[in-house]
Wavefront OBJ file of the C-alpha trace (Angstrom):
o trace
v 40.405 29.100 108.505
v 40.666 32.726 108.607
v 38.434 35.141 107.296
v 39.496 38.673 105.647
v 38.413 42.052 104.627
v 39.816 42.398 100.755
v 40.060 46.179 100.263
v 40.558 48.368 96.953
v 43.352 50.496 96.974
v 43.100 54.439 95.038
v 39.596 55.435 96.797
v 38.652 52.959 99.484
v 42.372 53.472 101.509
v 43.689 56.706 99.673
v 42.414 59.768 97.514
v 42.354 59.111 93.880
v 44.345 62.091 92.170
v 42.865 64.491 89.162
v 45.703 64.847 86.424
v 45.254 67.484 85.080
v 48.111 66.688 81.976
v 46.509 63.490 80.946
v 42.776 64.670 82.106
v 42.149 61.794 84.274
v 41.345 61.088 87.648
v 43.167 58.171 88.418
v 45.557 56.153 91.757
v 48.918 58.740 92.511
v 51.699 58.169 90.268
v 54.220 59.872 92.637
v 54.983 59.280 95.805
v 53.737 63.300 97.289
v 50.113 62.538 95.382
v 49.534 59.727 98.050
v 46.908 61.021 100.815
v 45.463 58.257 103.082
v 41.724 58.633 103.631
v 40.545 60.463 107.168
v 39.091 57.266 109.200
v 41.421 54.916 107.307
v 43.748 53.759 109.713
v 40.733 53.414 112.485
v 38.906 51.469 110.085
v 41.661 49.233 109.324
v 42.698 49.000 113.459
v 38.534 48.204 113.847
v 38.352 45.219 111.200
v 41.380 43.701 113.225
v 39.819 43.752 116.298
v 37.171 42.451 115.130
v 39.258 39.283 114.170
v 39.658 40.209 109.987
v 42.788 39.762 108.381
v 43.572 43.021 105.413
v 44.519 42.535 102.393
v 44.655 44.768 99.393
v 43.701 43.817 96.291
v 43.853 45.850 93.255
v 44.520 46.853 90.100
v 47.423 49.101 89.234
v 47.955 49.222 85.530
v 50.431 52.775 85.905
v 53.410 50.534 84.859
v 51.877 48.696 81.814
v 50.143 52.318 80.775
v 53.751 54.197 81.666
v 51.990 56.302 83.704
v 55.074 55.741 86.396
v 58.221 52.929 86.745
v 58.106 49.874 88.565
v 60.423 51.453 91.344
v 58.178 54.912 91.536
v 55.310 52.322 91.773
v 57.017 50.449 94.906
v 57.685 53.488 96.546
v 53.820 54.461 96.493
v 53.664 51.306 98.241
v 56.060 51.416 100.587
v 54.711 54.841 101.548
v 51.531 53.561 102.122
v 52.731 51.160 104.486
v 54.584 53.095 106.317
v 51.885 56.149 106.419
v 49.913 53.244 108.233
v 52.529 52.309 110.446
v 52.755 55.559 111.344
v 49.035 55.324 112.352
v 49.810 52.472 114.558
v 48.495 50.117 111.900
v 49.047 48.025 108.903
v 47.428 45.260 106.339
v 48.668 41.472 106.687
v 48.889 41.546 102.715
v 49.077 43.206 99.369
v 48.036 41.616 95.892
v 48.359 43.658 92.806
v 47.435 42.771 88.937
v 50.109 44.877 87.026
v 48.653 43.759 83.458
v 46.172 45.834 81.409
v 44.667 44.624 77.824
v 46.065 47.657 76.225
v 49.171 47.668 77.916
v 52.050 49.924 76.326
v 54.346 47.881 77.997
v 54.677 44.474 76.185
v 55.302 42.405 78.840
v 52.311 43.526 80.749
v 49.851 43.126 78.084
v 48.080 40.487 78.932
v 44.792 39.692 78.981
v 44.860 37.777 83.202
v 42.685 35.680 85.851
v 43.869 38.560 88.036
v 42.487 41.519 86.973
v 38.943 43.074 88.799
v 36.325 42.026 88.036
v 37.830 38.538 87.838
v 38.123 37.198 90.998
v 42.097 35.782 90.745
v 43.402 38.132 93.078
v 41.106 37.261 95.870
v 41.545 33.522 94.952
v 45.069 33.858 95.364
v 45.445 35.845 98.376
v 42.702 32.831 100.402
v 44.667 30.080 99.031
v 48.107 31.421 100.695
v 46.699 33.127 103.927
v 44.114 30.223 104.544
v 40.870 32.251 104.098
v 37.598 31.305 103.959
v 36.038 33.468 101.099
v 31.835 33.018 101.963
v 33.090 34.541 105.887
v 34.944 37.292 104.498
v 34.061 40.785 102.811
v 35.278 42.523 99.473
v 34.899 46.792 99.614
v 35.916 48.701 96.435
v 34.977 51.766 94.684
v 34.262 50.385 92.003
v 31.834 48.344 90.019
v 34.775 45.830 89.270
v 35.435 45.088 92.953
v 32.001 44.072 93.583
v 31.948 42.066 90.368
v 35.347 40.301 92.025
v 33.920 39.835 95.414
v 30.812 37.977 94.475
v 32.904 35.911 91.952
v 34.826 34.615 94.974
v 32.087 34.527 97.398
v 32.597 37.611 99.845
v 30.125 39.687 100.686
v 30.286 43.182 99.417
v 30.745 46.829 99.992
v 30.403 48.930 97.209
v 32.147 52.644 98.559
v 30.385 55.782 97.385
v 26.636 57.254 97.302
v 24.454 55.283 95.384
v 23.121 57.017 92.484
v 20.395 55.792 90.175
v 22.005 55.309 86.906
v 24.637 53.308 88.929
v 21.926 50.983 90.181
v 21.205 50.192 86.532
v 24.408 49.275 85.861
v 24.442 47.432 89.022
v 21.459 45.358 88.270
v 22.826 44.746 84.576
v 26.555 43.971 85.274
v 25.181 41.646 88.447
v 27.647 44.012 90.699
v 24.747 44.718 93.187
v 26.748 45.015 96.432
v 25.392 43.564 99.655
v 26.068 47.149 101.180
v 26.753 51.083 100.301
v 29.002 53.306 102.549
v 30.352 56.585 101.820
v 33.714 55.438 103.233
v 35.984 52.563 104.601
v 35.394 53.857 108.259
v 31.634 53.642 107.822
v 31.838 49.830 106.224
v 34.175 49.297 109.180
v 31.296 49.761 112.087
v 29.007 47.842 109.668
v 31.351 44.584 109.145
v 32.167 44.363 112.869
v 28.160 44.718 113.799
v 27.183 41.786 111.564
v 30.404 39.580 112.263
v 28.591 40.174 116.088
v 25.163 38.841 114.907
l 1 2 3 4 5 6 7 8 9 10 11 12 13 14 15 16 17 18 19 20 21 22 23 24 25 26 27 28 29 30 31 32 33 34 35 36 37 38 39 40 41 42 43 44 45 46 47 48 49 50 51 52 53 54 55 56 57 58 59 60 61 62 63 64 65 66 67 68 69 70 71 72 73 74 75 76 77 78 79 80 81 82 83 84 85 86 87 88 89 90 91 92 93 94 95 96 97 98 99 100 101 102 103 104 105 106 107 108 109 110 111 112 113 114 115 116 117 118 119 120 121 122 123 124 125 126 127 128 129 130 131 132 133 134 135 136 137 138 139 140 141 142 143 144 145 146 147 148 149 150 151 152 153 154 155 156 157 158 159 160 161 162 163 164 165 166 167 168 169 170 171 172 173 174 175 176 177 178 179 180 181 182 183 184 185 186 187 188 189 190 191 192 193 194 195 196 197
């Protein structure tokens, strides 16, 4: 079997994006907001190497919320892809929950298996690349993505400085990561030293 890195999209591979108009901070919802993370494509070339398959897994709710159209949302993607390329690199797969609970979309509302922290898209993504889930790694942002990775039995990378009151939550949401970078190039060097243990 082979084993994978699962990676978080908006703030593991590129910059989440402050909107001002709706006052969030929040993934790009137009193609010129996308900026790929300094380090990301190394990082991404490094876990390769190092014998990983990379897949994305996230959550992109912008459709269901209207936040952008299906075909301004495939064009982020595309960019991405080919921002990569461009970097001499790429990811063997992409997995993306559309849904959100509160959907304004009605076909999107829907309360899934595949949205973080459930681990569906993880589950999904092992059963049709072959991957075995306790040899491979889950890195997110997020709170949710460590939730997701333990559900399916990676170890975890939580991205970020740990900060005290996050900790808490941690401890009470049992989303205590395995590890804490600041960034994808850092938990990059990490995953290849202990795949060499």
């Amino acid at each position: 079997m082979e084993k994978a890195v699962f990676l978080d999209r908006d703030g593991v591979i590129n910059e989440l994006i402050y909107h001002r108009e709706q006052g969030i901070i929040d993934s790009p919802f137009t193609v010129s907001q996308l900026r790929i993370i300094d380090g990301v494509p190394e990082a991404i070339r490094i876990l390769r190497v190092a014998g990983y398959k990379v897949i994305i897994v996230s959550n992109q709710p912008g459709v269901a919320k209207k936040h952008m159209s299906q075909q301004i949302f495939e064009a982020i993607r595309r960019q991405l892809i080919d921002e990569l390329g461009r970097a001499n690199t790429f990811v063997d797969d992409e997995f993306y929950c559309l849904h959100h609970p509160q959907a304004v979309v009605p076909d999107l509302k829907v309360v899934c298996d595949c949205r973080k922290p459930k681990p569906g898209l993880i589950k999904e993504a092992a059963s049709e690349l072959g991957i075995d889930l306790e040899a491979s790694w889950m890195v997110g942002d997020g709170l949710t993505d460590i939730q997701a990775g333990k559900s399916a039995g990676c170890r975890t990378i939580l991205i970020g400085k740990e900060k005290c009151e996050q900790c808490h939550r941690m401890e009470q949401e049992n989303a205590k990561s395995d590890f804490i970078c600041e960034n994808l190039l850092q938990a990059a060097f990490l995953i290849k030293d202990n795949t060499a243990l």
